[in-house]
N, C-alpha and C positions, 0 to 999 in steps of 0.2 A: 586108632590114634595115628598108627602110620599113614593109612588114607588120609586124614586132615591134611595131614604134613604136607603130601603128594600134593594134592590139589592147590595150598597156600603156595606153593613151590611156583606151580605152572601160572597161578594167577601174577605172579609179581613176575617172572618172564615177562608174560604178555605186555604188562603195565607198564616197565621198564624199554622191552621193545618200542611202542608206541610213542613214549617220551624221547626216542634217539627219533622214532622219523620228525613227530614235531621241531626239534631244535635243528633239525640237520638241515642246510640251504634247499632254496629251490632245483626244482631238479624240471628239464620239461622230458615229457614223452620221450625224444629222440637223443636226448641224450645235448642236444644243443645246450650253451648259455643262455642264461635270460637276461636283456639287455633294457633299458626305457631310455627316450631322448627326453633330454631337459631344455626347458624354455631357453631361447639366446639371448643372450643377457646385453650385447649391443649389434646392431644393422648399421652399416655405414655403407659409400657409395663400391668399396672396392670389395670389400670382406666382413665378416659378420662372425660372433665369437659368440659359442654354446656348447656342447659336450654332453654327458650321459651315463649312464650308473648302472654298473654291470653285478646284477643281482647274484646271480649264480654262475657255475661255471660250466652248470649240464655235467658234472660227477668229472669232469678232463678241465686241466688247468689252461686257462686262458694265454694265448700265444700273442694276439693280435685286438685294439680295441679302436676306434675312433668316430669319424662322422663322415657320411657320404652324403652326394651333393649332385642336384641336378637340376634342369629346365624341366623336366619330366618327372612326374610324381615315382614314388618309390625309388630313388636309387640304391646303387648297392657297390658292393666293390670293384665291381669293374666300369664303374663311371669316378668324377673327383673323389678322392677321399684322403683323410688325412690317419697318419698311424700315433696311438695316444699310449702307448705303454702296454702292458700287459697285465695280468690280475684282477681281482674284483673290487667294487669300488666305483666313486667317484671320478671322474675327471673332464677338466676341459679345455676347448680346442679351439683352434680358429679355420673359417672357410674363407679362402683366400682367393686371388684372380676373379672377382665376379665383375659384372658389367654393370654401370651403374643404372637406375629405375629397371630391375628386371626384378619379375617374379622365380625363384626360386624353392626345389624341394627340399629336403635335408633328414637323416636321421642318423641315431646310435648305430653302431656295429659292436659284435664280440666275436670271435674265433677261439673256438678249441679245436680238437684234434677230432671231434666229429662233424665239426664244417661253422658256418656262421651265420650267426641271431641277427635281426635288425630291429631295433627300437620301433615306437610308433612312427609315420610320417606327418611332417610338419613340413610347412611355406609360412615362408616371408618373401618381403618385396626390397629391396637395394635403393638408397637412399639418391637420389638426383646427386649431379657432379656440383659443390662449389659451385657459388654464381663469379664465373671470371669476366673480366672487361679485354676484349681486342689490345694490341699492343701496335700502334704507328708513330712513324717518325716524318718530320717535316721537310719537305726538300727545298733548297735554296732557291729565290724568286730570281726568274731572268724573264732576256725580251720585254725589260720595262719602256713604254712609253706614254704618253701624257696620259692615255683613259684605258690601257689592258698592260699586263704582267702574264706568265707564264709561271706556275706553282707547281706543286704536287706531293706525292708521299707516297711510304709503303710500308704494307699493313704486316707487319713481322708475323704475329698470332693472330687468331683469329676468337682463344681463348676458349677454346674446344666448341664454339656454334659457332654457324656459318657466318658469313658476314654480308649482310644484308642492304649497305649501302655505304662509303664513300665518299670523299672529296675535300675542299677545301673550302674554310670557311675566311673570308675578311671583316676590316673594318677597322675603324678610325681608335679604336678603344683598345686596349691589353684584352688577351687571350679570348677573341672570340667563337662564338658557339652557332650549332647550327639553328638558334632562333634569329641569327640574323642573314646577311649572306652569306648563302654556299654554293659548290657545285654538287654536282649530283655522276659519279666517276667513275658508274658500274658497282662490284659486289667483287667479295674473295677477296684474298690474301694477293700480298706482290704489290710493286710496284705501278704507277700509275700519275698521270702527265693533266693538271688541270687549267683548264683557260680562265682567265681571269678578265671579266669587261666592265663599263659603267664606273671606273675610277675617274676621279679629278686629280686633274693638275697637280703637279706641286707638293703632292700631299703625301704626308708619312702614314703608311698602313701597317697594321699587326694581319697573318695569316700562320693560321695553322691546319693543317691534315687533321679529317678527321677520319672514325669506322665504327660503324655499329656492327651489333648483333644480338641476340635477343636477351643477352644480361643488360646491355643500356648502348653508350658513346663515347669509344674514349680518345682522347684528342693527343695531338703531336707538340711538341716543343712551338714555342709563341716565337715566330722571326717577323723583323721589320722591312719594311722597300718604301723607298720613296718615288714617287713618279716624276715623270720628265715633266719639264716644263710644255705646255703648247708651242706648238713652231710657227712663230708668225710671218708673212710671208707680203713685202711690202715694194711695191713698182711706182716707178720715178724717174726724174733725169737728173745727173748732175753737169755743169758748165766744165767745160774745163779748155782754157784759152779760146779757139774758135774752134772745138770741137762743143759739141752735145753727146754724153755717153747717157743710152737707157741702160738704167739700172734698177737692179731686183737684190735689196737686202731681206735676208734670211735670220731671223734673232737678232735686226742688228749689223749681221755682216756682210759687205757688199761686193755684190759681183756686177761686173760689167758684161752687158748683152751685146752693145757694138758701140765701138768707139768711133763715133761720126757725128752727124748731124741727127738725134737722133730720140726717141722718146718713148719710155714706157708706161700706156693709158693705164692697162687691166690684166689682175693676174687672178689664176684657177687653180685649186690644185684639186687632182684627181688620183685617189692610190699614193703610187711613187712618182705620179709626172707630174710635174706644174707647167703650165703655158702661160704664155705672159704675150698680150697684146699690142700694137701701140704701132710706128711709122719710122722711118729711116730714108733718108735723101741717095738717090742711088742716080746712077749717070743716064738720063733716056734723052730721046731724040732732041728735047728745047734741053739740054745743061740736068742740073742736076735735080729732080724730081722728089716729092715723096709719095713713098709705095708702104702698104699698110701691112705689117709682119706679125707673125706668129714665131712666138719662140719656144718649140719645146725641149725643155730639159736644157738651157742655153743654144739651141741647132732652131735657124731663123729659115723660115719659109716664106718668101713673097707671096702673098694670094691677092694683093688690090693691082688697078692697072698705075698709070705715071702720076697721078694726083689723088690719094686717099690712102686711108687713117682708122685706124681698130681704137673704139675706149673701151665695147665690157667685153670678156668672157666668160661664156659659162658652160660646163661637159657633162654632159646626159650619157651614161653607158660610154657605147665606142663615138657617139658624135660630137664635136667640137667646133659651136657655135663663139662667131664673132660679130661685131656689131660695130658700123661706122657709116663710113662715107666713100665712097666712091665717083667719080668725075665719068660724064656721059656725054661729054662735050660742049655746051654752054654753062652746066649746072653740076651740083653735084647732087647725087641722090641717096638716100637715108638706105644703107645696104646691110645685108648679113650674108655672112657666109657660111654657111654650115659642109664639117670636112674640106675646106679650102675653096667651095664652087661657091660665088654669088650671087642673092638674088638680088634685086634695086626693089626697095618697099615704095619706093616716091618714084613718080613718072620725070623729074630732071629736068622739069620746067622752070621751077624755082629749086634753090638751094638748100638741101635737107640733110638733116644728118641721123644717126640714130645713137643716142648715147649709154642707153643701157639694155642689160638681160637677164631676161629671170627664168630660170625653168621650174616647172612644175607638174610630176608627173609627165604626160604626152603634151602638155600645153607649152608655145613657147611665145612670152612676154616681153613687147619691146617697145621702150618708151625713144621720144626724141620729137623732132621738129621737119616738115614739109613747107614752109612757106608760108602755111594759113594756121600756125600757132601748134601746140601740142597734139603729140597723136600718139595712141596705145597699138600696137599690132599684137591680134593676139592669133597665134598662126596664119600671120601675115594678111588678114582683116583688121582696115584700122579702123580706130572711132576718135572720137575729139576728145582729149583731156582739161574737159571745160572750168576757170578758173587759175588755171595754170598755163603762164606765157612761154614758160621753156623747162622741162621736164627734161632732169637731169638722173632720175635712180627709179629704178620699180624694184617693187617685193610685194613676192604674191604667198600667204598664209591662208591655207585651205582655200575660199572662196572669196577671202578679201583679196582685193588688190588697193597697195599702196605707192603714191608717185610724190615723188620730194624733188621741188624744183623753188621759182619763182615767179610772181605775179607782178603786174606795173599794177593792175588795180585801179587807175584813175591818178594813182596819185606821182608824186616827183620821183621817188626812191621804190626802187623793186622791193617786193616783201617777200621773205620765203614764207614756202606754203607747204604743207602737206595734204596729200588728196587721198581719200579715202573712196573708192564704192561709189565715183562719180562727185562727190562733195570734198570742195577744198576748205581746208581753215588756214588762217593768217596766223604764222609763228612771229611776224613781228607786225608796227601799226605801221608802218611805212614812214616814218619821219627821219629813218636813217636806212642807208642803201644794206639791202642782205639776200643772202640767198639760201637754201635749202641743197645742199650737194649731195646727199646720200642718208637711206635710210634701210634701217633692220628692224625687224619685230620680233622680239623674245615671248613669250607668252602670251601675255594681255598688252607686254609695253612695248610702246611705239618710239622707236630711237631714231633723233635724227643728227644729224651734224652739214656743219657749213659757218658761216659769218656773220657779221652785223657790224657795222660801220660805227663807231665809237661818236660821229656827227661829222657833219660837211666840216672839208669836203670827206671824200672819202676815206681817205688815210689816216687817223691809223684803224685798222680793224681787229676784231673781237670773235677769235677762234671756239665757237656754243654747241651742248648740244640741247638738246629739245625732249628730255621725255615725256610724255602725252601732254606735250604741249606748253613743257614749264622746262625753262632755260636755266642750262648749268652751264657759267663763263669757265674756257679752260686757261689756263696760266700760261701767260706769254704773251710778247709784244707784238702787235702787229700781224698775228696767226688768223690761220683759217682753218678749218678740218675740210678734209677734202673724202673721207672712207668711215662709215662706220659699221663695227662688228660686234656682238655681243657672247663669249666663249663662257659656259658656267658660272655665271655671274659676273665675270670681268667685259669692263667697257674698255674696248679699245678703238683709237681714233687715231686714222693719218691723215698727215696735211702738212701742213710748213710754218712757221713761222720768222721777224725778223724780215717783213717784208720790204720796208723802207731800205734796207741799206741791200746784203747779200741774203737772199733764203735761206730757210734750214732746213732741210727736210725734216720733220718727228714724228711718232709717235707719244700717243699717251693712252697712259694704261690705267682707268680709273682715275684718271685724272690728273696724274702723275706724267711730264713730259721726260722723254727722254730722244736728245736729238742724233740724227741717223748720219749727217752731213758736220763738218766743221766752222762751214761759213767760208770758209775760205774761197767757195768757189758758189755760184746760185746753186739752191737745187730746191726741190720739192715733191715729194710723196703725194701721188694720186691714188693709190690702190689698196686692198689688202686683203688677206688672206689669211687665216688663222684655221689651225688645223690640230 
C-alpha cells in the first residue's frame, strides 16, 4: 500500500512539474527575449508608424524595447531606433526622419539583461513628397516703347523639384498662360530679366512670370503696361516772313533744322538717328545758292555743289544714301550720294533729277527723270519706266517693284499711275489733272497717295489714297497727300492741305486729319517717317 502511495506521489510531481513549464512564458536557448514585428500600420513621405510584441522576457525583465530602422536589411541598435518602454506586451512606435520614395528595413527589438532579440525583418518603401507647384512673383514692366517692354520675375520656391523652365507670358486678355506668348528665361530659382517684342502700339497688355517643374506651372500676379504710341517722324517747310525754315515735326512737335531759305524733302530714321534731307540757300560765288543738306540728328552737312537738292533718304547699316539733283554746268544731273560722295546717274546733257530710294537687301532702287521720261536705277543701271511720264516714289517688296508717279497718256490732264513689274495702270481716267506722289505695300495691298483735281481748272483739289486701285477721298479742302506709310494696320498720310489761300501742313491717321502748321504762315509736309 505504501508502494502505491509512493509511486501516485512521484507521478503527480511529474504531472504538476510539466503543467508549470506549459503555462510558463517563452523562454529562448540564451536566455534572450523573444520579440515579433508587427505589420506598419501607416507609410507616409517622412515617417512610418508600426511597432511589435515582446513575447517573452528570456527568464530577465525587459529593460529596453522598440524598432530599428535602415537602408540595409537587418538593422539593429546601433543604427535609427527608437526606445518604446519596457516590459512584455504590445506596443507601438513611429520611424521618423526618413527620405521620401526610399526603400527602407525595419524590425522589433527587446533588451534584457542578457543582451537583445530582434523581431523578424520587414521593408517598406516612403511615400513620394506632396505634389507642390513653384512659387514666383511678377516684376514691374519698364522700357516700354511702341512694339517691346522689358518684364521679368523670381522664382521664390521651386517647390521641392527643380525648375525646369521660366519666363514671361503676355497678351491682350487677363491672366495669361504659357499657351500663348512667352519667353523662355533659363531654369532654377532667383530672379531673372525678360525681353518682351512683337507688341502694338497703343495697346494695354496683361503679363505675368511664369515657372515650371515637374508638379505643373505656377504663375505670378497678373500686372498691366500700356505701349507707347509710334513715333511719327514728318519733314517740311514752314514760311515765315522772308525766311523759309526746314522743319522736321516729331508727334506733332516742331523743331526747326535752319532758319533761311530753306527746305526739308526726306526724312530716315535708323536706330536713335534720323537724317533728314532737303536744300538750304547759302552764300557761293553768283549770290546766294542752294546746296543740297543732310541733317543728322539736327547737325547739317553740305554734300551737293552751289545748285542741288536732296528729296529721298534711305540707310542701309552704316551707309547713308541720298537721292537728287545736282548741277554740272549747263544741266543738272539725277545724282546720289552715298556717305556724302556723289555719283551723277544722268550724263547732264539734259535736265534730270532723281526723286526717290528704296533699299532692298544689297539692291539700291532709284526712280526719277533724265530727259527722255522715267528711269529706274537699279545699282545705278537704268531702264525706262514705260507708261509713266514722271516717277515720283519706288518700293520694292521681295522681287516686285512698285513706281507711283503720273502719265499725260495722250490725254489733256496727267493721270496718276501706279507701275507695277514694267505694267502701269491708271488710278485716275484723266479728265481731271492728278498725280500719284508716293506709295507703300503692306502685305498683298498696294497703298498709294497724291491728288485729283475736283475739275478745271485745277483748284480746288482732292487729297486720295488709292488701295489696289480704288480711291479713298481724305477730308479737307483743297489737300494733297504728299507721303504714305502703313504701321500695324494704321494708315498714315502727309501732305498739306488749304491750298487756295495759306497751306497747312497735316497729317492723317486713318483718315482722321490732324494739322501740324496753324495757317498762319504757308507750310507743307513732304515726308514721313513712322517708327
Amino acid at each position: 500500500m505504501k508502494k502505491t502511495i509512493s509511486v501516485l506521489l512521484i507521478l503527480t510531481i511529474i504531472i504538476l512539474s510539466c503543467q508549470k513549464e506549459i503555462n510558463s512564458p517563452l523562454k529562448s536557448p540564451d536566455g534572450l527575449p523573444v520579440v515579433v514585428t508587427n505589420t506598419l500600420t501607416t507609410i507616409a513621405d517622412t515617417f512610418a508608424i508600426g511597432g511589435g510584441n515582446v513575447l517573452s522576457d528570456g527568464g530577465s525583465a525587459i529593460i529596453a524595447r522598440g524598432i530599428c530602422w535602415s537602408t540595409i536589411p537587418n538593422p539593429s541598435i546601433t543604427d535609427n531606433h527608437s526606445a518604446n518602454g519596457t516590459g512584455l506586451g504590445s506596443f507601438i512606435d513611429s520611424i521618423t526622419g526618413l527620405l521620401p520614395s526610399t526603400a527602407y528595413h525595419f524590425r522589433a527589438y527587446a533588451t534584457n539583461g542578457n543582451g537583445t532579440a530582434y523581431g523578424t525583418d520587414s521593408a517598406f518603401i516612403t511615400s513620394a513628397l506632396p505634389a507642390i507647384l513653384p512659387v514666383v512673383t511678377t516684376n514691374t514692366t519698364t522700357l516700354i516703347t511702341a512694339t517691346t517692354a522689358t518684364s521679368g520675375g523670381n522664382v521664390i520656391s521651386d517647390g521641392g523639384e527643380a525648375i525646369t523652365a521660366r519666363g514671361i507670358c503676355w497678351g491682350t486678355a487677363q491672366d495669361p498662360d504659357i499657351t500663348g506668348n512667352h519667353t523662355s528665361d533659363g531654369t532654377g530659382t532667383g530672379s531673372f530679366v525678360s525681353n518682351i517684342t512683337g507688341l502694338l502700339p497703343s495697346t494695354t497688355y496683361h503679363v505675368r512670370a511664369y515657372a515650371t517643374n515637374s508638379t505643373g506651372t505656377a504663375y505670378g500676379g497678373d500686372s498691366t503696361f500700356i505701349t507707347a504710341a509710334r513715333d511719327v517722324y514728318i519733314v517740311g517747310y514752314e514760311d515765315n516772313s522772308a525766311l523759309r525754315n526746314a522743319i522736321l515735326w516729331k508727334n506733332g512737335i516742331a523743331t526747326i533744322l535752319t532758319s533761311n531759305v530753306a527746305i526739308a524733302n526726306a526724312v530716315f530714321v535708323s536706330g536713335n538717328d534720323v537724317y533728314v534731307g532737303g536744300s538750304d540757300l547759302e552764300t557761293g560765288p553768283a549770290g546766294y545758292t542752294r546746296y543740297a543738306k543732310i541733317w543728322k540728328n539736327g547737325a547739317a552737312t553740305t554734300v551737293g555743289n552751289d545748285l542741288s537738292e536732296i528729296y529721298s533718304v534711305a540707310v542701309s547699316g552704316n551707309d547713308v544714301y541720298a537721292v537728287g539733283y545736282e548741277s554740272v554746268g549747263t544741266a543738272n544731273a539725277a545724282t546720289v550720294w552715298k556717305n556724302g560722295v556723289a555719283t551723277h546717274l544722268s550724263n547732264g546733257v539734259n535736265n534730270a533729277i532723281a526723286s526717290s530710294v528704296f533699299i532692298n537687301g544689297a539692291d539700291v532702287y532709284i526712280v526719277g527723270s533724265d530727259g527722255f521720261g522715267s528711269k529706274i536705277w537699279k545699282n545705278g543701271v537704268a531702264s525706262s519706266v514705260n507708261g509713266v511720264d514722271a516717277a515720283n516714289a519706288v518700293y520694292v517688296l521681295g522681287t516686285d517693284i512698285y513706281v507711283a508717279g503720273h502719265s499725260n497718256n495722250g490725254t489733256t490732264q496727267d493721270i496718276a499711275v501706279i507701275w507695277k513689274n514694267g505694267v502701269a495702270t491708271n488710278l485716275t481716267n484723266g479728265i481731271k489733272y492728278a498725280d500719284a506722289k508716293s506709295v507703300f505695300v503692306s502685305g498683298t495691298d498696294v497703298y498709294v497717295t497724291g491728288f485729283e483735281s475736283s475739275g478745271p481748272p485745277l483748284n480746288p483739289i482732292v487729297a486720295k489714297i488709292w488701295k489696289n486701285g480704288t480711291e479713298i477721298i481724305l477730308p479737307g479742302t483743297n489737300a494733297q497727300g504728299n507721303a504714305i506709310i502703313v504701321s500695324d494696320g494704321d494708315v498714315y498720310v502727309a501732305g498739306d492741305g488749304d491750298l487756295t489761300s495759306t497751306g497747312i501742313a497735316k497729317v492723317w491717321k486713318n483718315g482722321i486729319a490732324t494739322s501740324l502748321s496753324n495757317g498762319t504762315n504757308n507750310a507743307q509736309a513732304l515726308s514721313m517717317f513712322v517708327k
